[in-house]
C-alpha positions, 0 to 999 in steps of 0.5 A, spaced: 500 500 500 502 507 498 504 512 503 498 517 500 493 512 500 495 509 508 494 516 509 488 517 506 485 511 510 487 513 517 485 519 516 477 515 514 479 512 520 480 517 524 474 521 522 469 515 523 471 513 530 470 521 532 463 520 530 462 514 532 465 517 539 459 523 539 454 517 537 456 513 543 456 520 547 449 522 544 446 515 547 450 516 554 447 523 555 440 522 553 440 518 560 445 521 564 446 528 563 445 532 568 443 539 563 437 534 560 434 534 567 426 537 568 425 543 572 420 539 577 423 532 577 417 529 581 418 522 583 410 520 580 409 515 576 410 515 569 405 512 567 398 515 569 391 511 568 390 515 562 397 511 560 393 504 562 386 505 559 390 508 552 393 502 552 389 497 555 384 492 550 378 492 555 377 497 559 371 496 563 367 500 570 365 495 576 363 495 583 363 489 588 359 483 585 352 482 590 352 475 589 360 474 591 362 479 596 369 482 594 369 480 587 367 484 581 361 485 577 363 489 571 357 495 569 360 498 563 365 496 558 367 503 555 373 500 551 375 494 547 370 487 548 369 484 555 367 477 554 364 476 560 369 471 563 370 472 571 375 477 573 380 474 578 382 481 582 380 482 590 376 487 591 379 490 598 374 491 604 376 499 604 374 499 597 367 496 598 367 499 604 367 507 599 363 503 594 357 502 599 357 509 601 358 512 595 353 509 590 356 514 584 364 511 584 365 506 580 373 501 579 377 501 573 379 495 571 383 494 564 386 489 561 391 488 555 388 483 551 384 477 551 386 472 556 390 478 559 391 480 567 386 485 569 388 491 573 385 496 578 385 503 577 382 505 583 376 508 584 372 514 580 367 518 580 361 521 574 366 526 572 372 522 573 368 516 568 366 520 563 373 523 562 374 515 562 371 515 557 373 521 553 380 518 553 379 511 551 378 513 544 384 515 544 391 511 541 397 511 542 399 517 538 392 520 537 395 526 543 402 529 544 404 531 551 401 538 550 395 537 548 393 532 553 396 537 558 390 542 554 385 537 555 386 535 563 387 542 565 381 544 565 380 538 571 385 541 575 380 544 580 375 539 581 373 536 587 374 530 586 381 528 588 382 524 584 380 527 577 385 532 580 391 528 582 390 525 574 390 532 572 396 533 576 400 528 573 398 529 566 399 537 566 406 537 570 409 532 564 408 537 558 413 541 556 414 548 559 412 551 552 405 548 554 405 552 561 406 557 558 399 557 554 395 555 559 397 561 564 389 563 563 385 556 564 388 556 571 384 561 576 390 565 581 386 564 587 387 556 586 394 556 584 395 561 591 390 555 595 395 550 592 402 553 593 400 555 600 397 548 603 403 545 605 398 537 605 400 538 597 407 540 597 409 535 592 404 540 587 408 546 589 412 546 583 407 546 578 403 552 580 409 556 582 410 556 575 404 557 573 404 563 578 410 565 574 406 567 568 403 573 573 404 580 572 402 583 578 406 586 582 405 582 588 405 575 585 412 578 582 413 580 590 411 574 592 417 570 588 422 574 589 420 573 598 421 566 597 427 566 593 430 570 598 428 566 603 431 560 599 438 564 597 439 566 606 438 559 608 441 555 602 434 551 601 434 547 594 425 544 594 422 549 589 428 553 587 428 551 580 421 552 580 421 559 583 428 560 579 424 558 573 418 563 575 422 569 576 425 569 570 418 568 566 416 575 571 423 579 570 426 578 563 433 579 563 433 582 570 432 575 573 437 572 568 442 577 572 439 577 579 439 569 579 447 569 576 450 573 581 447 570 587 448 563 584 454 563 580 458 569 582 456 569 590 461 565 593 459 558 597 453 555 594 452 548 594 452 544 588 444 543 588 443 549 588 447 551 583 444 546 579 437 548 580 438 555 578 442 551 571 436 547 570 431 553 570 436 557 566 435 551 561 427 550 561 427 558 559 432 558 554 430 552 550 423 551 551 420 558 554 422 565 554 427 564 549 429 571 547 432 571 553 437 566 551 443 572 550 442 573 558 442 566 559 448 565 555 453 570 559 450 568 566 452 560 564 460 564 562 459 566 570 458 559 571 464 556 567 469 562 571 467 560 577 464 552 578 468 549 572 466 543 575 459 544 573 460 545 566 457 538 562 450 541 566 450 547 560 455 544 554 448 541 551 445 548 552 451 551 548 451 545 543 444 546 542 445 553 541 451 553 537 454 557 541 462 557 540 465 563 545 466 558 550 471 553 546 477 555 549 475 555 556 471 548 555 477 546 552 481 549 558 477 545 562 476 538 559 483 538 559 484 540 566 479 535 568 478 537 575 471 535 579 467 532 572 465 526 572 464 521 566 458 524 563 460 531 564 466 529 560 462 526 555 457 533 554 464 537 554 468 533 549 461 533 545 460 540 545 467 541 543 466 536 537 460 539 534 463 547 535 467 550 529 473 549 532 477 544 532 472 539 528 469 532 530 475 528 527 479 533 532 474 532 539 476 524 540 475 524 547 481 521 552 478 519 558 485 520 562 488 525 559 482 530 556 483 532 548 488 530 544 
């Protein structure tokens, strides 16, 4: 083989191995990229029961069977085809208990296919019901996550905590560009009802968003008190959250206040800063992204003071295409100080993908940085 056709191989080589490194580190951020994560992060299943009746094959409402105390007697099938066999579920004394009292609540049950297990739901109302049964038309990919968060919005104020709570998980899953649009269907007193009820603390993330979609001065107050609070006492629950909310308030002004009492200011924890990053990141990808410009200098505040956080921001940057930051991404990735595997992959990414140095130049080194 000639010198110059050795050459040209190598080179191929070299170029198709730095891609596939930026595949291997396109597969390994999607789950394990701290900028990637959500605002709210709740720890609620991701599968809701309207996930269970969209999926299911037979979708059926039953009470206790009269004949066979703590058993099913299905009433209605509103999805699918229930052929009558016996449903082989224990239905709970507390269950029968709330269906003797109240005659109106009904059990989901669902069913994969024939011959597949059942499954029970719990217990819904009329209006829960008739939601039911407006959600088993759906398929699969009849609804996007935004819409199905239009649809359930409205249901957020019902009484029935059920319903409300199906609401909750459905609405608090949709993208921040969703929260955004339904700031009218929301009344300011049940965000506020909600916000200050300490029983529904794992509620809180959502409506303080949804307050973040205020204007009014004292709602404005309202943040900034809390945010105040959270800065003094080095408190992390909702900060994202409320981080996201005065930004959505306070424009560019917020953007600044935020980077200067989180990134300059001296002695935060890691988890607050993240906090702050990932309200950064939901406005500037899916919300006010007009801001991105503030946003952009308040992440070259983080990089000159916490290095050791910049995997968090490189996708952001990539994403962006911004390039300012190649020399100090570099710089760090180098120095490798504080990063951890997944940081090392966003930075070598970010590199990869910027107009300096080119993707067959970016191969990531695990121990020794860029080469």
């Amino acid at each position: 083989m000639n010198t110059s056709r050795r050459d040209w191989l190598i080179g191929l080589t070299s170029a198709a191995l730095a891609s596939l490194m930026c595949m291997i580190a396109a597969a390994f951020l999607l789950a394990a990229t701290p900028a990637n994560a959500c605002v709210l992060c709740m720890p609620y299943p991701k599968v809701t029961n309207a996930d269970q009746v969209v999926g299911s094959g037979t979708a059926v409402f039953a009470r206790e069977n009269p004949a066979r105390p703590f058993s099913y007697v299905v009433l209605e099938t509103f999805k699918g085809r229930y052929d009558g066999s016996a449903i082989p579920l224990f239905l709970d004394s507390t269950t029968a208990r709330a269906l003797q009292l109240y005659p109106a609540l009904q059990v989901i049950l669902v069913q994969n296919g024939p011959g597949g297990a059942w499954r029970a739901l719990g217990m819904a109302g009329r209006e829960y019901q008739s939601v039911m049964r407006q959600v088993a038309q759906w398929d699969k990919s009849s609804k996007t996550l935004a819409e199905r968060a239009v649809f359930f919005a409205t249901y957020l104020r019902q009484e029935d905590r059920r319903l409300a709570e199906l609401a909750f998980l459905e609405v608090a899953r949709a993208p921040y560009a969703t929260l955004r649009d339904l700031k009218t269907s929301i009344a300011r007193d049940d965000i506020y009802r909600i916000v200050n009820d300490l029983f529904h603390v794992e509620w809180h993330g959502l409506y303080i968003l949804m307050l973040g979609m205020s204007d009014r001065p004292d709602d404005i107050a309202f943040v900034r008190g809390k945010l105040k609070t959270a800065a003094e006492y080095g408190l992390t629950i909702n900060l994202g959250a409320y981080a996201t909310a005065l930004i959505e308030m306070t424009g560019a002004d917020g953007v600044t206040q935020l980077a200067e009492e989180y990134f300059v200011e001296p002695g935060r924890s890691n988890a607050e800063l993240l906090e702050i990053v990932k309200a950064l990141s939901v406005q500037g990808t899916g919300g006010a992204v007009e801001l991105r410009s503030a946003i952009i200098e308040a992440y070259g505040r983080l990089l000159a003071h916490h290095p050791e956080l910049a995997g968090n921001v490189a996708n952001d940057l990539s994403d962006w295409k911004v390039v300012r930051f190649v020399p100090r991404l570099r710089e760090i990735l180098n120095a490798g100080v504080g990063l951890d595997d997944a940081s090392h992959f966003a930075i070598a990414m970010y590199l990869s993908s910027a107009d300096e140095g080119g993707s067959s130049k970016a191969v990531f080194q695990r121990s020794g940085g860029l080469r």
